[in-house]
C-alpha positions as a Markdown table, in Angstrom:
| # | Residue | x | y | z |
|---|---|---|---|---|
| 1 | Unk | 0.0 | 0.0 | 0.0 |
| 2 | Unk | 1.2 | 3.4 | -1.0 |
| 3 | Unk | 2.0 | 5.8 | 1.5 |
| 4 | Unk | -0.1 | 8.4 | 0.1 |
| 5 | Unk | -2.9 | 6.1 | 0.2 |
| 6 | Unk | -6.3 | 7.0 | 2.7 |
| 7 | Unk | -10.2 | 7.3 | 2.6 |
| 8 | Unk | -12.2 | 9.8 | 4.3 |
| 9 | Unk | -16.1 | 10.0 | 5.0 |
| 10 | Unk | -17.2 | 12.8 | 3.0 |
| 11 | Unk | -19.2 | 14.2 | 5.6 |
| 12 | Unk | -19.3 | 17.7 | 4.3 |
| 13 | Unk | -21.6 | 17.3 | 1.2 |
| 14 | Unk | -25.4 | 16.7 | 1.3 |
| 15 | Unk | -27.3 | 15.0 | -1.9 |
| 16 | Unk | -30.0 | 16.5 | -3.9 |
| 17 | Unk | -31.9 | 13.9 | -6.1 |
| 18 | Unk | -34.0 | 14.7 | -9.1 |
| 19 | Unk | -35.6 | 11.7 | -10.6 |
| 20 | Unk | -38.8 | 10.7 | -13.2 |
| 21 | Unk | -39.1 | 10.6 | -16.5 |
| 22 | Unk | -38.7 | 14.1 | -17.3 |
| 23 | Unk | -35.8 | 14.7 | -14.7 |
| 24 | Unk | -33.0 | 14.9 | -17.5 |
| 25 | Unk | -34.9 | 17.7 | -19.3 |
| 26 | Unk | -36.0 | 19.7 | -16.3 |
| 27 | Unk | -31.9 | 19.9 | -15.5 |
| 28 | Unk | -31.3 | 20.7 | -18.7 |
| 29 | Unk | -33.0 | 24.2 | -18.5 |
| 30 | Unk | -31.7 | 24.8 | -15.0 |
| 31 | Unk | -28.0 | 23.2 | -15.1 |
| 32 | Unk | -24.3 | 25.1 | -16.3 |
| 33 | Unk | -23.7 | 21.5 | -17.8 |
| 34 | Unk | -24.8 | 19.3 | -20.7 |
| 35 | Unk | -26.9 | 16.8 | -19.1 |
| 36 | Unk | -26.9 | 14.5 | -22.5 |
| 37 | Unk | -23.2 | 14.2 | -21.5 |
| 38 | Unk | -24.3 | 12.4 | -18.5 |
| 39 | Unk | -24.5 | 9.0 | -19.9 |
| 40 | Unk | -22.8 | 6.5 | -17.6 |
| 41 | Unk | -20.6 | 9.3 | -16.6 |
| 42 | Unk | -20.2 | 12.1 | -13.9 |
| 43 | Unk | -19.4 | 15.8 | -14.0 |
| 44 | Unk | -19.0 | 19.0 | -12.3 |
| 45 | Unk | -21.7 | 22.2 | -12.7 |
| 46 | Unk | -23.6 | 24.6 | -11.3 |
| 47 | Unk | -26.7 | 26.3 | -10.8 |
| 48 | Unk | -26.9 | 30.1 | -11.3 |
| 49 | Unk | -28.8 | 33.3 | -10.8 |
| 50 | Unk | -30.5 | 34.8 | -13.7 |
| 51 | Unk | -27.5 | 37.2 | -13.1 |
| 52 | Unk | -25.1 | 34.3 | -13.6 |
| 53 | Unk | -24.3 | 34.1 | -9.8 |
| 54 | Unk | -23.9 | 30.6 | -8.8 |
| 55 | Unk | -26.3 | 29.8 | -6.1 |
| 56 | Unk | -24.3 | 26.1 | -5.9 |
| 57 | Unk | -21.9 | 23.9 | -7.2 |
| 58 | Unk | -22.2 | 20.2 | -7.5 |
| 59 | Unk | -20.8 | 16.6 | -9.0 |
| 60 | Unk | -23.7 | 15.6 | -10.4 |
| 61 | Unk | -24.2 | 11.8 | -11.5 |
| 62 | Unk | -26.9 | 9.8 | -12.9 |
| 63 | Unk | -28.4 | 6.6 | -11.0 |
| 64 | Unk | -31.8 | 4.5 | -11.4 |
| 65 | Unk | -34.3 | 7.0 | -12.5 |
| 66 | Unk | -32.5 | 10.1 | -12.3 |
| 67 | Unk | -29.6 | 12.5 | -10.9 |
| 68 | Unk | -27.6 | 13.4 | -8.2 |
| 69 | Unk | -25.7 | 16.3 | -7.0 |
| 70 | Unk | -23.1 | 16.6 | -4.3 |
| 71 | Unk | -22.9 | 19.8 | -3.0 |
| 72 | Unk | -22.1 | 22.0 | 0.5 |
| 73 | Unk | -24.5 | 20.3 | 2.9 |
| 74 | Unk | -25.7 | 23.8 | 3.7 |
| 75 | Unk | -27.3 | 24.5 | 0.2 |
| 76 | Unk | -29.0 | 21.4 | 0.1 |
| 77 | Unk | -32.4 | 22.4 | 1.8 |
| 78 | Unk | -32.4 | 26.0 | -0.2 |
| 79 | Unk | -31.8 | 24.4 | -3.7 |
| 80 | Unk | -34.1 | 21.7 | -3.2 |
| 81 | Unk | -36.7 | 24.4 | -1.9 |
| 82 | Unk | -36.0 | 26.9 | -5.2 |
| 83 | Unk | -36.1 | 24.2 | -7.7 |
| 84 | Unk | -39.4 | 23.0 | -7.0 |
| 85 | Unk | -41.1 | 26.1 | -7.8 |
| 86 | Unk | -39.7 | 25.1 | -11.0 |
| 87 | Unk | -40.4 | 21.4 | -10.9 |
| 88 | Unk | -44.3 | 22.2 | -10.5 |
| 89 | Unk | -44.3 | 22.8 | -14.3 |
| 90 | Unk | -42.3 | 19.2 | -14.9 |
| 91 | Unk | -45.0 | 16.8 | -14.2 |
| 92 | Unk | -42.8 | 13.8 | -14.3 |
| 93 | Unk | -40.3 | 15.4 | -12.2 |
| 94 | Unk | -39.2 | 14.6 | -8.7 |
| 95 | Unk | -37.2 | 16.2 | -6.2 |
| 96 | Unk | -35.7 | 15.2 | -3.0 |
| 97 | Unk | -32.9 | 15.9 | -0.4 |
| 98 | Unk | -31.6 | 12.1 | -0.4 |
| 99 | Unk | -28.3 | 13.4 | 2.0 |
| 100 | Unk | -29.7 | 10.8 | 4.7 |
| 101 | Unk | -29.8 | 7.7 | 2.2 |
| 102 | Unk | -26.1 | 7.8 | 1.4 |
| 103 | Unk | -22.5 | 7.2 | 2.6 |
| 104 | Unk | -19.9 | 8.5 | 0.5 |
| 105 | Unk | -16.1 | 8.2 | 1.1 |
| 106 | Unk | -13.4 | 9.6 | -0.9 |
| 107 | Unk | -10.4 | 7.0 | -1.7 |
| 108 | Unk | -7.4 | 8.0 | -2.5 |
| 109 | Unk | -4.3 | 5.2 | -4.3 |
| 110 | Unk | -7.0 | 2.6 | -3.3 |
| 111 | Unk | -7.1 | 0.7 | -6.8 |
| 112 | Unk | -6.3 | -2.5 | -5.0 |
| 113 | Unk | -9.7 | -2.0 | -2.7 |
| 114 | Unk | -11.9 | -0.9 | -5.7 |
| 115 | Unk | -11.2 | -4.0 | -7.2 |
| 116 | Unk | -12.2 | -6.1 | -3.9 |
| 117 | Unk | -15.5 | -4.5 | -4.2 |
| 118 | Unk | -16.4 | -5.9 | -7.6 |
| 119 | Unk | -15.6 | -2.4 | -8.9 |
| 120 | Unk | -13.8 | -1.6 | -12.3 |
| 121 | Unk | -13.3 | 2.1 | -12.6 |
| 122 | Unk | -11.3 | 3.4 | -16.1 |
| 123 | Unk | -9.0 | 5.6 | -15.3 |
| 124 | Unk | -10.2 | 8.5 | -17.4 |
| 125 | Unk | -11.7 | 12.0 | -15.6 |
| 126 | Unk | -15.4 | 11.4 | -14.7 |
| 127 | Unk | -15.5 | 7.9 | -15.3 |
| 128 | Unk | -18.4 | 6.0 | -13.6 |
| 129 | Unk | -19.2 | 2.6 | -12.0 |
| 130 | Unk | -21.6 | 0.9 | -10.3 |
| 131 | Unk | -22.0 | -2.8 | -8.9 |
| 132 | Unk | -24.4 | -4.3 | -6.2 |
| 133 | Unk | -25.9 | -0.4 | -5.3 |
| 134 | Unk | -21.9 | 0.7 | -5.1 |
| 135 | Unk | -21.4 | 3.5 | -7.3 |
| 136 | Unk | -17.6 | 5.0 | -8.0 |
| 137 | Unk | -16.4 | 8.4 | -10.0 |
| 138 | Unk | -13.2 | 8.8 | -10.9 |
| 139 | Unk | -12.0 | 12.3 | -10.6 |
| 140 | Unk | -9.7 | 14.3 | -12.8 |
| 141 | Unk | -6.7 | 13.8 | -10.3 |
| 142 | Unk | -7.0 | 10.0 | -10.1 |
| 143 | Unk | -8.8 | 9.8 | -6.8 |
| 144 | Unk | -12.5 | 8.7 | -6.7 |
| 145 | Unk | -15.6 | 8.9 | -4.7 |
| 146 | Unk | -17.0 | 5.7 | -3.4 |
| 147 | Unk | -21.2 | 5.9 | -3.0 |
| 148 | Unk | -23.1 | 3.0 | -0.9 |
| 149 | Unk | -26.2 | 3.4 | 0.6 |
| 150 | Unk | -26.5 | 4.4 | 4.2 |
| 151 | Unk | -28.0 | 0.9 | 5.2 |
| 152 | Unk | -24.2 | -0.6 | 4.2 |
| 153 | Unk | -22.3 | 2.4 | 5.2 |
| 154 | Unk | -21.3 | 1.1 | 8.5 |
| 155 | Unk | -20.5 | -2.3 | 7.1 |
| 156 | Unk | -18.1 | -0.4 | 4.0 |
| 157 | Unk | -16.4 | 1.6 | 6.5 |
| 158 | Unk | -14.7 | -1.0 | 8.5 |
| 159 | Unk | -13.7 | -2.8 | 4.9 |
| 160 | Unk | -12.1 | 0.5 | 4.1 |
| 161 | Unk | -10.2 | 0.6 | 7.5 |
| 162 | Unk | -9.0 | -3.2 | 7.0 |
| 163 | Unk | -7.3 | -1.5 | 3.8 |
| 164 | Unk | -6.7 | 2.1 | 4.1 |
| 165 | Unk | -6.1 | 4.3 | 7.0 |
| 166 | Unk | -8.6 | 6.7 | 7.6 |
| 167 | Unk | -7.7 | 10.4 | 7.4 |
| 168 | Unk | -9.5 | 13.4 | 8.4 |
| 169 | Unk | -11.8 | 15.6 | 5.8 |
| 170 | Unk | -8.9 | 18.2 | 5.9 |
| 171 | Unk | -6.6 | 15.6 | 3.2 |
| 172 | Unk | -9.3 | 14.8 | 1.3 |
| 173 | Unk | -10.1 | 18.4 | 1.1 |
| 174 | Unk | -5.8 | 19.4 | 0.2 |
| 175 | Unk | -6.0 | 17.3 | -2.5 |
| 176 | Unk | -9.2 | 18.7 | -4.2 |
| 177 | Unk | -7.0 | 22.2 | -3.9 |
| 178 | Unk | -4.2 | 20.8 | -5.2 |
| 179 | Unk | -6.7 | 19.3 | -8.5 |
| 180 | Unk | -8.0 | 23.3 | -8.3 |
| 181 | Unk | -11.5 | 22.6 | -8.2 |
| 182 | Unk | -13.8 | 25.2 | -6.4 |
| 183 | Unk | -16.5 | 24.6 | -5.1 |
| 184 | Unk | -19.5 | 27.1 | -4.0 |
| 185 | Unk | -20.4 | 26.9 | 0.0 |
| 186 | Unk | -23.2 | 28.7 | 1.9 |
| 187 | Unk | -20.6 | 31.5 | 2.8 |
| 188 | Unk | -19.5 | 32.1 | -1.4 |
| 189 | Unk | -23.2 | 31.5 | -2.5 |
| 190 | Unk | -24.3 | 34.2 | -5.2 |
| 191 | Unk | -20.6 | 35.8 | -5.0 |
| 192 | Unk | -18.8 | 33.9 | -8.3 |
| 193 | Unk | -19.9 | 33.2 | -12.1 |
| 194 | Unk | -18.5 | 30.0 | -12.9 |
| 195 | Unk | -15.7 | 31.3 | -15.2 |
| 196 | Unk | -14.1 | 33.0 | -12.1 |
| 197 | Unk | -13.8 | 29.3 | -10.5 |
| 198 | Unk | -12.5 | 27.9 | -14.2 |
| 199 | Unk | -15.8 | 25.9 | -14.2 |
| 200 | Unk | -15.5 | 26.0 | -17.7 |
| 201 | Unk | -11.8 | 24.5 | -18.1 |
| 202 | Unk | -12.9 | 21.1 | -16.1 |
| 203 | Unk | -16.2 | 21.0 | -18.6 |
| 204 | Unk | -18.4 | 22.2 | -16.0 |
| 205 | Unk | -20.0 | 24.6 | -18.4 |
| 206 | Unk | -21.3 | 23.7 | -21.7 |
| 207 | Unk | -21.5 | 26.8 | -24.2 |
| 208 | Unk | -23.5 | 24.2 | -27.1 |
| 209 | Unk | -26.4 | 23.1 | -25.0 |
| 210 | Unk | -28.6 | 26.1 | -25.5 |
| 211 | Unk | -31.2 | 27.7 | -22.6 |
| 212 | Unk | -31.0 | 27.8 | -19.0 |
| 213 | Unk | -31.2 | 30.1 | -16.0 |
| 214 | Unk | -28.0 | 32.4 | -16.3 |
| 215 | Unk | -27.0 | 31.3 | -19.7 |
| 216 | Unk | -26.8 | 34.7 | -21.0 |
| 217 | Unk | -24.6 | 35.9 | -19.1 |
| 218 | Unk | -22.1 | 33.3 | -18.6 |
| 219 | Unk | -22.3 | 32.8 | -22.1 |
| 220 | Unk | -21.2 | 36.9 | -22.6 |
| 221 | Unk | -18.5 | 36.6 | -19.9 |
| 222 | Unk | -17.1 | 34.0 | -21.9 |
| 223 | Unk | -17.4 | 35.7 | -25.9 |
| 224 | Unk | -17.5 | 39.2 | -25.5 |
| 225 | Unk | -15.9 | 39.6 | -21.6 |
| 226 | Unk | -12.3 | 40.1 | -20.0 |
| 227 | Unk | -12.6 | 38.5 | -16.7 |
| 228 | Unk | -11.5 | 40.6 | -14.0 |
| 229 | Unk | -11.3 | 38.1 | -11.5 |
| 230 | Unk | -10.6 | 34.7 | -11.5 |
| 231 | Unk | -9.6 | 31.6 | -9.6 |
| 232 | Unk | -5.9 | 30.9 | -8.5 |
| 233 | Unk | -4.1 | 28.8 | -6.2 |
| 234 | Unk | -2.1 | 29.9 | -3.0 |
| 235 | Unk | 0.2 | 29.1 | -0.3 |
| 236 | Unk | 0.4 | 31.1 | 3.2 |
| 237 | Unk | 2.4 | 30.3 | 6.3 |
| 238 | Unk | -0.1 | 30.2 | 8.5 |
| 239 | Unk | -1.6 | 27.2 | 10.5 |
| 240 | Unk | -5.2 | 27.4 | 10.9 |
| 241 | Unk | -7.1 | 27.3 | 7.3 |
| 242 | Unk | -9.5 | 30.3 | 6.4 |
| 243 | Unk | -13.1 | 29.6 | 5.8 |
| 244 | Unk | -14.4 | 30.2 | 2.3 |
| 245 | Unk | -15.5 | 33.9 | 1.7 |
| 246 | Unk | -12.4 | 35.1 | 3.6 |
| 247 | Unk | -10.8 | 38.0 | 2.0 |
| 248 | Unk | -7.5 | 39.0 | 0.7 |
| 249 | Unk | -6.1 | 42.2 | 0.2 |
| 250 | Unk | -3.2 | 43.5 | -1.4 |
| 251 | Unk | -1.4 | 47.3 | -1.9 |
| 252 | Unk | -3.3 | 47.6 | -5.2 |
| 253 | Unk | -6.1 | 48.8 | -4.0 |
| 254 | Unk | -7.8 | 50.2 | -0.8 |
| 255 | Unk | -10.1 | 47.3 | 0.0 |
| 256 | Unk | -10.6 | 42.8 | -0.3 |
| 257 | Unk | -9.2 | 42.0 | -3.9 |
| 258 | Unk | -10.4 | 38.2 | -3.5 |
| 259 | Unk | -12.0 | 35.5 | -1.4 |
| 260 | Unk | -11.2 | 32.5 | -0.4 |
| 261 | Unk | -13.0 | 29.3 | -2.5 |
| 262 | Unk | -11.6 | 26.6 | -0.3 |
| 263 | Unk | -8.2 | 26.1 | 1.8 |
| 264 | Unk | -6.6 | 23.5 | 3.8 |
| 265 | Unk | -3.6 | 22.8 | 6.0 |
| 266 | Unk | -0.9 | 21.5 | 4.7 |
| 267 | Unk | 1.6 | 20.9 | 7.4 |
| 268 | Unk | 3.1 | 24.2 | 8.9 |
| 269 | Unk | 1.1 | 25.9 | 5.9 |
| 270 | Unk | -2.4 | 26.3 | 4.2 |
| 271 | Unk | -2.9 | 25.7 | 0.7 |
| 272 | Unk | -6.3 | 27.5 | -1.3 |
| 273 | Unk | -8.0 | 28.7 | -3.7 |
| 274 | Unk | -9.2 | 32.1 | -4.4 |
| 275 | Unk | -10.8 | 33.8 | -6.6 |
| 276 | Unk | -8.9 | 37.1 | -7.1 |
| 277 | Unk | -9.0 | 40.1 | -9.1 |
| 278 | Unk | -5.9 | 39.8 | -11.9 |
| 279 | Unk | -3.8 | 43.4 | -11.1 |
| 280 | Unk | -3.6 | 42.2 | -7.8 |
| 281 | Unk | -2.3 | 39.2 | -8.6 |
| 282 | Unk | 0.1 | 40.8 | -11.2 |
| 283 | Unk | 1.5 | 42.9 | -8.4 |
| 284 | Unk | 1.8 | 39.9 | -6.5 |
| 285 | Unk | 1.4 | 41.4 | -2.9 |
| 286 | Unk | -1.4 | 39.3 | -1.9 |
| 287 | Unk | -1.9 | 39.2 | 1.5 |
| 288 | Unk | -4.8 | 37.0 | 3.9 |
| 289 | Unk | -7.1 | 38.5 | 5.6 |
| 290 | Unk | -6.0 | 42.0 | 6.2 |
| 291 | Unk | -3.4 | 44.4 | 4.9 |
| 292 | Unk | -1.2 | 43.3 | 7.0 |
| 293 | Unk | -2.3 | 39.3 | 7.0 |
| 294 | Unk | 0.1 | 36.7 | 5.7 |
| 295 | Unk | 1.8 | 36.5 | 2.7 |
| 296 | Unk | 0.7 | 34.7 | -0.1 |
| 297 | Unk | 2.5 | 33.1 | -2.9 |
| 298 | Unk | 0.9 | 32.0 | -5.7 |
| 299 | Unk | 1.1 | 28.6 | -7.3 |
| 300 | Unk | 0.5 | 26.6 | -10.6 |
| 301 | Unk | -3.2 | 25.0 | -11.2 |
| 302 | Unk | -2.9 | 21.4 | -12.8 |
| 303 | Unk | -4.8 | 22.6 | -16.2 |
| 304 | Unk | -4.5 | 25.7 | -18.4 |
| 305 | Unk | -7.3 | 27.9 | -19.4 |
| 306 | Unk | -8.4 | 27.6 | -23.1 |
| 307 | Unk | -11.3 | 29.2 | -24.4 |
| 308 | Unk | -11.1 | 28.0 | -28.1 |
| 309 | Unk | -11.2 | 24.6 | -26.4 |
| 310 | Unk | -14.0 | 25.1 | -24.0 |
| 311 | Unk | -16.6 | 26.6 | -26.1 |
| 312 | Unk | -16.8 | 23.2 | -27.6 |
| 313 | Unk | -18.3 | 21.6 | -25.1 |
């Protein structure tokens, strides 16, 4: 067993279902991504504003008669209550917070285990499998998320500690930085369009698919707009990570440049992601929390933007 192998209960995320026969097509109008992409795979998106705020982020897979989205546990129960003034007009659409009815652990280097579970997962970004009510999604780093329902969570647990030691949310959560996905949380709801996460570099957005709520303006952002602000990965000595929506500042200007997406500790230092405005990063004097916070140096993402290549989707 690798060293940097581990699984952690993903303990953070809620799950919003949306099933029936018109589930894919009530999405479709309501979704950043191409839901006809969604067969036998997973993917990221989001759910915006008619501003093109996104009100939540999600990993969103199919299973039985419909979807379901991972997302902040917090914006569960306010999605789920927004969307059904929608799903009124969707007769064969039902929705449902199904957070209760699963137990989902990420895995990381745990190939060996998959296997032992009957599961074989390709190695290829968003990847899907599903055996005996086990499903597994392969994510664009190589690690995967492991769904069972609650009923055998218990029982899956303590075959994932005969394998893997256990480590706490705050790994799990490192190495989803390090892949530079953001992710919206109750604090960051309403405060990003997806291009200043790079939704749209890990095919979260889909510029082909025609309608839904916010389309217009992510669409402009992404033909006609310079993005002022946008999402970048950090490093700061400090020790205790800053929640999401914390602010960074920097000589540039007077006030916050940026906030925080998501950070984690990373021995003696923190590690994020933050979506900041692009002089201030220029300038490179970017510091947390006040003025006079820490320093922060910036880092490489694991993908490059590329907008020729991401209007195809």
């Amino acid at each position: 067993m690798a060293e940097s192998a581990f699984f952690s209960p993903l303990t953070h995320e809620g799950v919003l279902a949306v099933r029936g026969t018109d589930a894919g097509k009530f999405l479709q109008g309501q979704l950043t991504c191409n839901i006809d992409y969604l067969n036998g795979r997973a993917g990221l998106g989001a759910r915006c504003t008619p501003k093109g705020r996104m009100q939540s982020s999600f990993r969103i897979l199919p299973q039985g008669d419909g979807f379901l989205l991972a997302m902040d546990r917090e914006l569960v129960e306010p999605q789920l209550a927004d969307l059904k003034k929608y799903a009124v007009f969707s007769r064969g659409t039902r929705l449902e917070d199904e957070t209760s009815r699963w137990a989902r652990f990420g895995l990381c280097g745990a190939e060996d285990t998959l296997a032992e579970l009957g599961l074989t997962l390709p190695g290829e970004a968003n990847s899907l499998a599903e055996r005996d009510g086990l499903l597994a999604v392969r994510l664009s780093d190589g690690r995967v998320e492991l769904w069972a329902p609650a009923e055998r969570g218990e029982a899956l647990r303590e075959q994932l500690t005969a394998r893997l030691p256990q480590a706490p949310l705050d790994r799990w959560l490192l190495a989803q930085v390090r892949a530079g996905i953001g992710q919206v949380f109750a604090a960051t709801r309403e405060l990003f369009v997806p291009q200043m996460i790079n939704l749209q570099a890990l095919d979260g957005v889909s510029f082909r698919k025609g309608c839904y709520t916010g389309q217009e303006i992510v669409a402009r952002m992404q033909y006609l707009g310079r993005l002022k602000r946008r999402m970048h990965r950090l490093v700061a000595p400090v020790a205790v990570a800053p929640a999401p929506g914390s602010p960074l500042f920097s000589p540039v200007h007077g006030s916050s440049v940026g906030e925080v997406v998501l950070a984690a500790s990373a021995g003696e230092q923190v590690e994020l992601l933050a979506v900041v405005q692009e002089d201030a990063v220029v300038d490179g004097r970017l510091h947390l929390g006040s003025a006079d916070g820490a320093l922060l140096q910036v880092l490489d993402l694991p993908y490059r933007l590329d907008a020729e290549r991401e209007i195809q989707r």
